[in-house]
DOMAR-271540 format. One line per field, with one value per residue (C-alpha): residue in one letter; residue number from 1; z, x, y. Coordinates in steps of 0.001 Angstrom, whole numbers, plus 500000, padded with zeros to 6 digits. Layout:
BEGIN
lummar = (A, ...)
tiza = (NUM, ...)
c3 = (Z, ...)
c1 = (X, ...)
c2 = (Y, ...)
This chain:
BEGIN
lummar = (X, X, X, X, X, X, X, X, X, X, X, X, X, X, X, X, X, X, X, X, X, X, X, X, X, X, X, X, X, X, X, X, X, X, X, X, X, X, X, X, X, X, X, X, X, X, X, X, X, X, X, X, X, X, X, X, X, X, X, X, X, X, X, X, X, X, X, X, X, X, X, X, X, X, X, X, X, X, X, X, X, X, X, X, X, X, X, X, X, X, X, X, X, X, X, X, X, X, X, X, X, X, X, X, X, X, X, X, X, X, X, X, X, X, X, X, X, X, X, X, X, X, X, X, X, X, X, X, X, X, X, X, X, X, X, X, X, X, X, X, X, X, X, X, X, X, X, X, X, X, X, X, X, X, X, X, X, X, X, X, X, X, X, X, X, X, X, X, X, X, X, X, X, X, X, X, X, X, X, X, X, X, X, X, X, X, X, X, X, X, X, X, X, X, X, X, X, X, X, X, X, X, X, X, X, X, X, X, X, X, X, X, X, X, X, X, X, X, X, X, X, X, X, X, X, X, X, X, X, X, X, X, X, X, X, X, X, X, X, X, X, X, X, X, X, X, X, X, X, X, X, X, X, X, X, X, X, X, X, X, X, X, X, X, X, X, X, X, X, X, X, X, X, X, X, X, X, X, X, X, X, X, X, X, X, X, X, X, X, X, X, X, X, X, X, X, X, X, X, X, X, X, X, X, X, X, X, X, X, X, X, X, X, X, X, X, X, X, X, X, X, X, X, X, X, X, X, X, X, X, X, X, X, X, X, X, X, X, X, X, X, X, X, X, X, X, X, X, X, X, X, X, X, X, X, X, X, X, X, X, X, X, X, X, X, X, X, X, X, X, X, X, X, X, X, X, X, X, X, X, X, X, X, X, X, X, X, X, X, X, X, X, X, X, X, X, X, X, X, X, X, X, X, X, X, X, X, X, X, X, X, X, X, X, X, X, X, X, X, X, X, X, X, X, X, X, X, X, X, X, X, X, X, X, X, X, X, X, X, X, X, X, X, X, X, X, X, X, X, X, X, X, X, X, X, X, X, X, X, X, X, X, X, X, X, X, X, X, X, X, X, X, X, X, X, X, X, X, X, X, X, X, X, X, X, X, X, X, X, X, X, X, X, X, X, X, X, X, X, X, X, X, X, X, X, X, X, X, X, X, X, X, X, X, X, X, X, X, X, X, X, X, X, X, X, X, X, X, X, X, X, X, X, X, X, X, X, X, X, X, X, X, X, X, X, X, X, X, X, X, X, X, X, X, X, X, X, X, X, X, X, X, X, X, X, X, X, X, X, X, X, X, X, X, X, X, X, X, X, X, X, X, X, X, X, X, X)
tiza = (1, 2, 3, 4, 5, 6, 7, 8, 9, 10, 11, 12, 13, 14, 15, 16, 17, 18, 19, 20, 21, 22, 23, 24, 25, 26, 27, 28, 29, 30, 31, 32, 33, 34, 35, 36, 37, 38, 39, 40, 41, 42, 43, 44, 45, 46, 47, 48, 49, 50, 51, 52, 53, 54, 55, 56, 57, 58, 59, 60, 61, 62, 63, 64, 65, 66, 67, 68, 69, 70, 71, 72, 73, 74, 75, 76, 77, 78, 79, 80, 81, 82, 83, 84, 85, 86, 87, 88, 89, 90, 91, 92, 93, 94, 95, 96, 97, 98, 99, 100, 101, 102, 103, 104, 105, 106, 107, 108, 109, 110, 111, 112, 113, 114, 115, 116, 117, 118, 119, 120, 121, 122, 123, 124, 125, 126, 127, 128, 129, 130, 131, 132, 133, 134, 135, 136, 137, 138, 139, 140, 141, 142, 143, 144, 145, 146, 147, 148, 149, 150, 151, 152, 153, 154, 155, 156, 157, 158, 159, 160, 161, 162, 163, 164, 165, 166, 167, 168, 169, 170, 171, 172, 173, 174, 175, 176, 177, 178, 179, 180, 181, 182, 183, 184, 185, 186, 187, 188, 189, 190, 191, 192, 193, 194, 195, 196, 197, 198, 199, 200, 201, 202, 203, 204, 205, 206, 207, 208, 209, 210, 211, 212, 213, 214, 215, 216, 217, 218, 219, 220, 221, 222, 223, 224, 225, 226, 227, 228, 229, 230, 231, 232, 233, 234, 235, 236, 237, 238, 239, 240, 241, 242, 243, 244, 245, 246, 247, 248, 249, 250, 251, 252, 253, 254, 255, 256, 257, 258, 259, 260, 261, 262, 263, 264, 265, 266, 267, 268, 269, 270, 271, 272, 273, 274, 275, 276, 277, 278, 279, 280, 281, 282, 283, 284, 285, 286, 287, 288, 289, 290, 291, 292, 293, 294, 295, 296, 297, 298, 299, 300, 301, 302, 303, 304, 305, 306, 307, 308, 309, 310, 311, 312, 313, 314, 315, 316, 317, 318, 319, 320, 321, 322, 323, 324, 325, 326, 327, 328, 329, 330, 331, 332, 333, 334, 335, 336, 337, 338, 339, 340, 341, 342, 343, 344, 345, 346, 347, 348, 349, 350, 351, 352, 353, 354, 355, 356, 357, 358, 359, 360, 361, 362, 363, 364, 365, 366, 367, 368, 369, 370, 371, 372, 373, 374, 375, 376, 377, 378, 379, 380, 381, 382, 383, 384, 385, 386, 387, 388, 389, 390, 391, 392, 393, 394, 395, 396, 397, 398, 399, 400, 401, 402, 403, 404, 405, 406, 407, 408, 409, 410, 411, 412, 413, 414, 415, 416, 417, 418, 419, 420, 421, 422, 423, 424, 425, 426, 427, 428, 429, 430, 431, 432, 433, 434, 435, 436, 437, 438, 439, 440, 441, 442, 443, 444, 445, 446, 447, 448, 449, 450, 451, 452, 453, 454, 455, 456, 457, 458, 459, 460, 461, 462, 463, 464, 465, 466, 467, 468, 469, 470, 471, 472, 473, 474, 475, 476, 477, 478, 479, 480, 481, 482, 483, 484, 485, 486, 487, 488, 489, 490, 491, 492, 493, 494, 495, 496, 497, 498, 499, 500, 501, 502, 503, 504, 505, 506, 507, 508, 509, 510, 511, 512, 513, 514, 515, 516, 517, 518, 519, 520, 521, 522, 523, 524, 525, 526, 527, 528, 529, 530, 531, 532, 533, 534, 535, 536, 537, 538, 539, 540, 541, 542, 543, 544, 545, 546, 547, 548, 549, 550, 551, 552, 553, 554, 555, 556, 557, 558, 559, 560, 561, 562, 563, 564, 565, 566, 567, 568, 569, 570, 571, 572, 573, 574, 575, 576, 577, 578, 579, 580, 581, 582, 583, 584, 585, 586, 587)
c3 = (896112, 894252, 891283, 888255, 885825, 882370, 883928, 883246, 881119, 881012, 878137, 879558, 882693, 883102, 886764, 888799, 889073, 885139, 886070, 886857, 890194, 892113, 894975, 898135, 901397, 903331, 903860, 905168, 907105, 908197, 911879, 912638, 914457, 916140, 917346, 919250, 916968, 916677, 915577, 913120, 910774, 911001, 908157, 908920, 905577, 905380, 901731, 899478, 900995, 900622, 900940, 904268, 904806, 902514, 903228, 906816, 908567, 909480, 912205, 914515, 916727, 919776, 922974, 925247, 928304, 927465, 928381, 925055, 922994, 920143, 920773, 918491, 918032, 915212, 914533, 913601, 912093, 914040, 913054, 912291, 911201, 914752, 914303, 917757, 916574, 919312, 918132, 919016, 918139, 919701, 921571, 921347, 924176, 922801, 925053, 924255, 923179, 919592, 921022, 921864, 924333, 924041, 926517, 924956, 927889, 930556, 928991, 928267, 924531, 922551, 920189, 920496, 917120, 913825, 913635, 910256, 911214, 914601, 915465, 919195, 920359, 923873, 923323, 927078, 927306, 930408, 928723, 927445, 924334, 923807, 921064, 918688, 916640, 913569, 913381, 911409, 913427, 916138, 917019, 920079, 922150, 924832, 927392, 928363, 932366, 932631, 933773, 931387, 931414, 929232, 929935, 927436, 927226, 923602, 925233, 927414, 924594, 922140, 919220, 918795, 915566, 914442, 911576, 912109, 910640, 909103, 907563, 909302, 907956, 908249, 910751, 912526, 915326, 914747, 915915, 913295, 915600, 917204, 920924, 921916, 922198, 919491, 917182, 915707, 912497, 911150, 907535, 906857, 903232, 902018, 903477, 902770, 902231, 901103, 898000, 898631, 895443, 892254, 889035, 888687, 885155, 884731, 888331, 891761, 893748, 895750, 895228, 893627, 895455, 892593, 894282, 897314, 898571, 900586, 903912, 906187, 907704, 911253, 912339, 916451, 918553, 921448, 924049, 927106, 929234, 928051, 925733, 922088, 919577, 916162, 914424, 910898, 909192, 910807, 909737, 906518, 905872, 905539, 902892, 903362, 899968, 899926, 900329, 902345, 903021, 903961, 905563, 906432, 907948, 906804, 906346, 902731, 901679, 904921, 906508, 910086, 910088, 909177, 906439, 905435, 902495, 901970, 899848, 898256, 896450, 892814, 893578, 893506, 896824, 898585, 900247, 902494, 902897, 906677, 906721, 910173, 911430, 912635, 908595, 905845, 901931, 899375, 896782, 895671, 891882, 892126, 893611, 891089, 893485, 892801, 889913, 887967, 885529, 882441, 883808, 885923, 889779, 891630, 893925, 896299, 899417, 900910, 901814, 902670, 902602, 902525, 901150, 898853, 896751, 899664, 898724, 901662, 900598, 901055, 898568, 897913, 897362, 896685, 895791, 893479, 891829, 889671, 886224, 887540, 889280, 891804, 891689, 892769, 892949, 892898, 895537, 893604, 896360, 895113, 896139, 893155, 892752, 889425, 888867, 888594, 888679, 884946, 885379, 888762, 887624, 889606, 886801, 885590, 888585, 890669, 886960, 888195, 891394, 893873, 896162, 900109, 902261, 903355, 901927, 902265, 904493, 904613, 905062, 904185, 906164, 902796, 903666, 900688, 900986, 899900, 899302, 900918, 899479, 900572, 897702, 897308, 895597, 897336, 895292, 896318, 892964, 890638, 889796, 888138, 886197, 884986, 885340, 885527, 888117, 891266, 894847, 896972, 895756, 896850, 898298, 897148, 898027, 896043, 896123, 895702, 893244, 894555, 891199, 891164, 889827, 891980, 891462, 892449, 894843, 896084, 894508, 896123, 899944, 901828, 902395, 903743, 900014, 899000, 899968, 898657, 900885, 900407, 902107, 903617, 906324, 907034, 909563, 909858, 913222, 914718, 916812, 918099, 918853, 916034, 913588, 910688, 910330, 910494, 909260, 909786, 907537, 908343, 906177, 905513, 906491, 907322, 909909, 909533, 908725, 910730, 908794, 910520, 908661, 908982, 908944, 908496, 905352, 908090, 907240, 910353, 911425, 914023, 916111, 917433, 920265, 920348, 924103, 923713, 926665, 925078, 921870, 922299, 924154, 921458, 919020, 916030, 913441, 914718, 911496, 912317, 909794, 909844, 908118, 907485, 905181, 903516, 902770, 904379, 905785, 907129, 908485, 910050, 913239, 911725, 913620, 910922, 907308, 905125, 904742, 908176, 909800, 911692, 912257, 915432, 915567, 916498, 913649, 912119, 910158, 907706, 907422, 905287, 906562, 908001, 911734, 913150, 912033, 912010, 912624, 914302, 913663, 915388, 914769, 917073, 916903, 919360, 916588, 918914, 916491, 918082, 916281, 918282, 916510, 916374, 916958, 917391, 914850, 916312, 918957, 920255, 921250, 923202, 922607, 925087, 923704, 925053, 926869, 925676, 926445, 924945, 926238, 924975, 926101, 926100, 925878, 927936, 926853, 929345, 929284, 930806, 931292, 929820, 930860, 929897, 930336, 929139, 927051, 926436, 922725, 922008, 921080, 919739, 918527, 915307, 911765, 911231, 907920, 906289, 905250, 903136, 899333, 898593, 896382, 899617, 901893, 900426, 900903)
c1 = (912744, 912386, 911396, 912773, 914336, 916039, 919365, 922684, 924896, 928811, 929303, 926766, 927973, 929541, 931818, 930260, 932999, 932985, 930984, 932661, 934583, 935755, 938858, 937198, 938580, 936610, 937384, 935222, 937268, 935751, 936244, 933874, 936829, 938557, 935352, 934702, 931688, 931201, 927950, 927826, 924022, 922257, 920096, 919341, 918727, 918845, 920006, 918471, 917685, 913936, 913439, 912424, 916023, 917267, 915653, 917125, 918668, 917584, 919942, 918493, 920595, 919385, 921013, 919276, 921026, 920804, 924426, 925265, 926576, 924471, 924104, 923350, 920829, 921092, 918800, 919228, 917669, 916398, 916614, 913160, 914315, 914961, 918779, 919089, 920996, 920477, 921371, 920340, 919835, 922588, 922456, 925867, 926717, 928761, 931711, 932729, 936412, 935490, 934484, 931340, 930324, 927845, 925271, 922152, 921951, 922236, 919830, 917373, 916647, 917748, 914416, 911654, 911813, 912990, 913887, 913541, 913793, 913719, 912541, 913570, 910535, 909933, 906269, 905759, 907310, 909706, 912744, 914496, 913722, 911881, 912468, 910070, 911250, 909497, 909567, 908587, 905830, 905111, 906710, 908238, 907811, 910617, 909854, 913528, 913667, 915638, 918281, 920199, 917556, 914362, 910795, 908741, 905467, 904233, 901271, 900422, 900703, 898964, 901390, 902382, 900408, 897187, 898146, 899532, 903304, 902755, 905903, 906555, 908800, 909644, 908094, 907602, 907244, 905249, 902525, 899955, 897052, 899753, 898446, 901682, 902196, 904117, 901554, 903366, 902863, 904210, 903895, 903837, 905123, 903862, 902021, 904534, 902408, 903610, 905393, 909287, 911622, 911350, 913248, 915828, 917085, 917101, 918289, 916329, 916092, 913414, 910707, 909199, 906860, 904538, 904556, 902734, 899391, 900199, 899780, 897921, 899725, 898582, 897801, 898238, 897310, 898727, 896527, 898799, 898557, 900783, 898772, 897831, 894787, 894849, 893039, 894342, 890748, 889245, 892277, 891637, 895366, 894173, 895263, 895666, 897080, 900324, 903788, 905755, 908530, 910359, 907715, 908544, 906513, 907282, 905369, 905696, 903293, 904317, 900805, 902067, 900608, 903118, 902377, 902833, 905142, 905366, 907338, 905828, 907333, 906303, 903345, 902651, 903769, 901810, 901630, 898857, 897713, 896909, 893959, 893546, 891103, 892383, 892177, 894565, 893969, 896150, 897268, 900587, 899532, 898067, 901075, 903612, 905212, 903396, 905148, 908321, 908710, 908810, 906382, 906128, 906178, 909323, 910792, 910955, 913109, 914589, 912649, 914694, 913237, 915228, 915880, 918702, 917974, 917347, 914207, 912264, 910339, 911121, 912091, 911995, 914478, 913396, 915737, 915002, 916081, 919059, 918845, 915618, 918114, 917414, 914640, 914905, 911531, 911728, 908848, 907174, 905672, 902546, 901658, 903550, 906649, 908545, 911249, 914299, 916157, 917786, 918549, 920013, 922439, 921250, 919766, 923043, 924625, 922443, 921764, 924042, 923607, 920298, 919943, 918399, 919180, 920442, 919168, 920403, 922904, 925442, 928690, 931115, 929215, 928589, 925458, 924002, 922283, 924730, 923455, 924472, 923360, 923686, 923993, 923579, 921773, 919019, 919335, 922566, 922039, 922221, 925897, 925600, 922088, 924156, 927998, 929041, 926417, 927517, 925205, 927376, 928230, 929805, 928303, 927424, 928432, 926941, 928314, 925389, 926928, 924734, 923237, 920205, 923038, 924876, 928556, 929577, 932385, 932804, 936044, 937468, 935936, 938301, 938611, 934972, 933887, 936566, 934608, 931125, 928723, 925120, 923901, 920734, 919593, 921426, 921965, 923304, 924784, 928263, 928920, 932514, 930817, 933281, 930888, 930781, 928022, 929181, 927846, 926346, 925181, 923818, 924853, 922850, 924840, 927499, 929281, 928086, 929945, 930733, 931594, 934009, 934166, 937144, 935905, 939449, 938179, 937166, 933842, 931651, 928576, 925416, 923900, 920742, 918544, 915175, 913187, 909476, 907544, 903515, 904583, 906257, 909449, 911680, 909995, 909459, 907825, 909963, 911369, 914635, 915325, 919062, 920150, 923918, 925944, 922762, 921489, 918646, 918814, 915845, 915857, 912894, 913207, 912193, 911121, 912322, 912928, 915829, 915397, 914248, 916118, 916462, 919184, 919995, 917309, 919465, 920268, 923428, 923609, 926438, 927418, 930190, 932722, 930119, 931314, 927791, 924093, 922523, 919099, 917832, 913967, 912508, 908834, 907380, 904539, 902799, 902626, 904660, 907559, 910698, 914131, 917435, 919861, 923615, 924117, 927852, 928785, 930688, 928979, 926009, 923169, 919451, 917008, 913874, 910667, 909520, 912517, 915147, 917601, 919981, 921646, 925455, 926478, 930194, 931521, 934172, 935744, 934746, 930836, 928687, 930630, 928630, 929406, 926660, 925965, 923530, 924315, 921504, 920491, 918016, 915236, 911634, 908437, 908467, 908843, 912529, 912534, 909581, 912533, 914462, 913852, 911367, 914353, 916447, 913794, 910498, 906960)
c2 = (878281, 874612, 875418, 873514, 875350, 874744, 873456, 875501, 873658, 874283, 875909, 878743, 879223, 882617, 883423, 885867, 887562, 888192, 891691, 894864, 895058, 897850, 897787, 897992, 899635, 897872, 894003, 890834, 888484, 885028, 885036, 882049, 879825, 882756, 883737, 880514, 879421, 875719, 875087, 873050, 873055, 869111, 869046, 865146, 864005, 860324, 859623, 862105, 865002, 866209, 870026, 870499, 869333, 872195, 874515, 876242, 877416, 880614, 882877, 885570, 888244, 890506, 891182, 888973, 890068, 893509, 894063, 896314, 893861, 891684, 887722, 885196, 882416, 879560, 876876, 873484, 870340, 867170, 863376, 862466, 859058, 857661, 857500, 858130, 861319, 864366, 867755, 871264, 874841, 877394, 880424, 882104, 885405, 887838, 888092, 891478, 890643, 889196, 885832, 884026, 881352, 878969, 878832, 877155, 874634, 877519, 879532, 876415, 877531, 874100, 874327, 871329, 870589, 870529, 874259, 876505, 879960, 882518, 886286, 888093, 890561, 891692, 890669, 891682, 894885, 893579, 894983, 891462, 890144, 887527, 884334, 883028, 880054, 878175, 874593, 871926, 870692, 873000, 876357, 877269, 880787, 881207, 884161, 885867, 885673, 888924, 886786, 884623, 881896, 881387, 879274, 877846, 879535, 878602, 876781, 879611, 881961, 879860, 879939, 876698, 876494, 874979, 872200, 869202, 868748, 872524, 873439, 876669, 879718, 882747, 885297, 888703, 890552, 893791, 896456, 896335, 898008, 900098, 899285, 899273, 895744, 893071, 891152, 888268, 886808, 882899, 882545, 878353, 876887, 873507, 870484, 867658, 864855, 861359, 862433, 862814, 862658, 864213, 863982, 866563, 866030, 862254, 862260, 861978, 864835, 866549, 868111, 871614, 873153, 872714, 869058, 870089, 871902, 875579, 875463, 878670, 881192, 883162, 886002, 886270, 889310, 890031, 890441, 891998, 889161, 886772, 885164, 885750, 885129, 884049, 886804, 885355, 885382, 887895, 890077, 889398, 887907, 884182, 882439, 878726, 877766, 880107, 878875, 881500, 881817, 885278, 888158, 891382, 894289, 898154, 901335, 901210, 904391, 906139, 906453, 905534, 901753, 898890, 896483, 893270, 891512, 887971, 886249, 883028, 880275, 879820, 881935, 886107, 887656, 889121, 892418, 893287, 896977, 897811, 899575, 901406, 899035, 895937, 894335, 894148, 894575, 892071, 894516, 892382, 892747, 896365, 897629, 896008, 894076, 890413, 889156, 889595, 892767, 890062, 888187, 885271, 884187, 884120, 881010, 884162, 883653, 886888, 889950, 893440, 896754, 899740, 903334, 902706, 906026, 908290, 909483, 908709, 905774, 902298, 900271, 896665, 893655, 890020, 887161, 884638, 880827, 880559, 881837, 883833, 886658, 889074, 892127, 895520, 897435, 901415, 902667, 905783, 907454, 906636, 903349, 901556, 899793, 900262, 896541, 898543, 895060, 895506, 899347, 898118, 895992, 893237, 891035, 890557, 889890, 887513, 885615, 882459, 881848, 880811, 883796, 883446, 885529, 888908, 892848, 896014, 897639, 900241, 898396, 901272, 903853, 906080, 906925, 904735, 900950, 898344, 894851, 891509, 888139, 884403, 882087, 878214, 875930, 873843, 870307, 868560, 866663, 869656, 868770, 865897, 866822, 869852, 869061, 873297, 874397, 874095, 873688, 875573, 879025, 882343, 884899, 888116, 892036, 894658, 898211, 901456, 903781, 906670, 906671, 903893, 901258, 898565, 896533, 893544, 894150, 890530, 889337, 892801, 892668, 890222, 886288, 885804, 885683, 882914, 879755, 878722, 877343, 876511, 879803, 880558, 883087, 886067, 888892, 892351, 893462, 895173, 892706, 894437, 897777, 899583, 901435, 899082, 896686, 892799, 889887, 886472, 883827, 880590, 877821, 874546, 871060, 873411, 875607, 879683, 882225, 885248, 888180, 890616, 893916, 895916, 899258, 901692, 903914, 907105, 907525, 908474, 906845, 907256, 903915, 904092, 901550, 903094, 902101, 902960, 903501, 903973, 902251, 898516, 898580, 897429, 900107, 897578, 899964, 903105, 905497, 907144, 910045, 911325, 914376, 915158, 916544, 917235, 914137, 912742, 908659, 906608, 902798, 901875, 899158, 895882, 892378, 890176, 890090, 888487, 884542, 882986, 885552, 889010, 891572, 893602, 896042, 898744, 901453, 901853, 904944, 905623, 909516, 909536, 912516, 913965, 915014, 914869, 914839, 918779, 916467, 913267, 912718, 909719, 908854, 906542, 903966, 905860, 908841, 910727, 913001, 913995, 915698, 915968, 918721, 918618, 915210, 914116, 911330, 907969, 907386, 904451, 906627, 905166, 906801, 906778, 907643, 911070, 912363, 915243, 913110, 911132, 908277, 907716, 903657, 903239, 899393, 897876, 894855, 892617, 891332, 893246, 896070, 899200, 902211, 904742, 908460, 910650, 913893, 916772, 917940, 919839, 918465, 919271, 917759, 920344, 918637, 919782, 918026, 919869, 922836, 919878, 919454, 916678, 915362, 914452, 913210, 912227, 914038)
């Protein structure tokens, strides 16, 4: 993420929106104010920033109060130069009506530190998600009461972390030994040290992270009873010189068992192979996915994995630094991952501008992966080393032609690309309940953004909240297959990926003008397999694991106010999708 690069000068700079653009239906309007979001992002530099003040804020969404509609959680800085300056993370209720109320003080989840990043998981199965948020310093664990309030339990749980001042980052909630409860692991970045400013250019600025030692990550087990061990080493995922920073968990080579990607800053990322047995393999460079196609190690912030060819293998997006652009690797079925960033179109289009946050979603409801992007630079100073780059940027849309390529649509998608901001974590949730995925970006020094999209182009979609019962109750590590108009869909339920961030873990499923899906194939943690057949489109469906049944939730206005009932499909534990092509769905 700070890596120093040959610095853009003016007469090189080329607009981002010099690349192709397409009129879009569909439009993003900022609806931050009208929404009744005030937080404001305290990065509590004093003077020159250093990079642990640029370097958050991550944003996190979940319905804590399990009333139907998606909340959301922002984190925020701390004075650590005794300014006597008090500020606070924010947990925001979703009201129902297109506004939010604040009710971090109610709920008792204001962070005990300088904040970086946050994860929800119901780590005890109770049916409320839980929050997990990485600090500078120690982390904090906050067990969801079940009724609006939270209690700090990170010494109970023994997650706090092990180093002193550890520069904690991104994290994730996820089954890795499939016991049916939520393992959790904190990836950590650099150890600060004494050294704060760098030159930038013949100006000061902070620092690389070529400055500074990596700091160890963990590894914690849940053991059922409210606590957890840190099983980092004898997992075989120790590393104590890497310098995460995003880390997602996905069943890349579909054997059942989730695996691990992290994204490390100015070194190879890492992806860790679960092997059955309570251990992990690093095969980053054997599997193509370590280093940049041309060579090189990324300043890699963002992690999103997704099926944006419909083949039924997850691919891969990392973002990278300014001038480095964007990468896009092709999973092969195999166990390899072809860079398909050039072919793409995303080399091009990420080229001038410092990416963070944000992945793949379906924001027309096509049935095809879009991609989202945060953008801003991370050294304040940047403008007047290279008068023509600029440290807060515009953010980034990217349309899925259906044919492996991708076009920036941003100039085309509605006022919430019209101001730049120095972006950083992102999330993807439908925060009105209408179909269309919306979207929220967490800005550093600044207020966020909340992206409203306005749906209207009549394309059809499917939402899914999957309840386990044997595996973990939020189903983290869950693959949802969707057939319809013969294509073939999968998302798989993820406890955190983008920059410091996670989305709502419920699955939004585009169908196009597709009426309804001729098959619903859910495949559990638990190993369990179940398909659901003629499933109406446009409708919010939970799904219990092991019953015939599915739930459709209906949303009032008012919070709260859910009104659900249950509709019969068939259903049955046959592999429906073994009659589909291989070219539609995957092996």
């Amino acid at each position: 993420m700070f890596f120093f690069v040959p610095l853009l000068s003016a007469s090189l700079c080329i607009s981002r929106h010099a690349h192709a653009q397409q009129p879009s239906p569909i439009q993003f309007t900022n609806s931050t104010a009208a929404a009744g979001i005030k937080f404001i992002h305290f990065k509590g530099n004093k003077g020159i920033s250093i990079n642990r003040e640029e370097f958050g804020p991550g944003v996190c969404v979940a319905d804590f109060d399990a009333d139907g509609w998606p909340d959301i959680y922002f984190v925020n800085g701390r004075d650590l130069y005794d300014r006597a300056i008090s500020v606070r993370n924010a947990l925001y209720r979703n009201n129902g009506d297109g506004t939010f109320t604040d009710v971090t003080e109610k709920a008792g989840v204001p962070g005990t530190g300088y904040g970086m990043g946050c994860v929800w998981g119901d780590y005890n199965n109770d049916g409320f998600p839980d929050l997990f948020v990485t600090q500078y310093g120690r982390n904090v664990l906050y067990r969801n009461n079940g009724n609006g309030t939270f209690t700090d339990v990170t010494d109970i749980a023994g997650v706090a972390g092990t180093e002193s001042g550890a520069f904690h980052s991104g994290a994730t909630f996820f089954d890795y030994d499939r016991d049916g409860r939520l393992d959790l692991y904190v990836g950590s970045y650099v150890s600060l040290g004494d050294k704060r400013y760098c030159d930038l250019g013949g100006v000061q600025s902070s620092c690389p992270p070529s400055a500074y030692r990596g700091s160890a990550d963990a590894l914690y087990h849940n053991n059922g009873d409210g606590t957890f061990t840190n099983v980092t080493a004898k997992a075989r995922i120790y590393q104590p010189e890497g310098k995460n920073l995003s880390v997602g968990a996905a069943d890349y080579d579909n054997d059942g068992w989730p695996d691990l990607f992290v994204a490390n800053d100015g070194l190879k990322a890492y992806l860790y192979h679960n092997k059955r047995d309570g251990t992990f393999e690093e095969i980053g460079a054997l599997s193509g996915m370590a280093f940049r196609a041309h060579g090189g190690v990324m300043a890699a912030m963002c992690i999103s994995l997704g099926d944006f060819n419909n083949d039924g293998w997850l691919d891969l997006y990392i973002s990278d630094f300014q001038l480095a652009s964007d990468h896009i690797w092709l999973n092969d079925g195999k166990g390899f991952f072809d860079e398909v960033s050039d072919e793409s179109g995303i080399t091009s289009a990420t080229h001038d501008v410092l990416s963070f946050g944000g992945g793949f979603l379906d924001y027309d409801n096509d049935g095809w992966l879009d991609i989202f992007i945060a953008n801003g630079h991370v050294y304040p100073e940047v403008e007047q080393a290279s008068p023509g780059t600029h440290y807060k940027q515009l953010n980034s849309l990217f349309h899925n032609e259906h044919n492996g390529k991708f076009v920036d649509v941003s100039k085309s998608a509605g006022n919430g690309f019209d101001i730049p901001y120095a972006g950083r974590g992102v999330a993807f949730a439908d925060f009105d309940n209408d179909g269309f995925v919306d979207v929220v970006v967490a800005n550093n020094g600044d207020a966020p953004l909340l992206l409203h999209n306005s749906g209207g182009n009549g394309n059809h979609f499917l939402n899914f909240k999957l309840v386990g019962t044997k595996s973990n109750r939020d189903a983290i590590g869950a693959r949802i297959r969707v057939l319809a108009g013969g294509m073939s869909q999968i998302r798989e339920i993820a406890g955190g990926e983008s920059y410091l961030s996670q989305s709502d873990l419920r699955a939004n499923f585009g169908l196009g003008k597709s009426a309804r899906a001729e098959a619903v194939e859910v495949k559990w943690p638990s190993g369990l397999l179940q398909t659901f057949r003629n499933v109406e489109a446009d409708e919010f469906y939970v799904i219990e694991e092991g019953t015939d049944r599915l739930n459709i939730q209906r949303f009032a206005s008012r919070p709260g106010a859910t009104l659900p009932r249950s509709k019969m499909v068939p259903t049955e534990t046959n592999h429906l999708f073994d009659s589909i092509t291989p070219r539609q769905i995957g092996p």
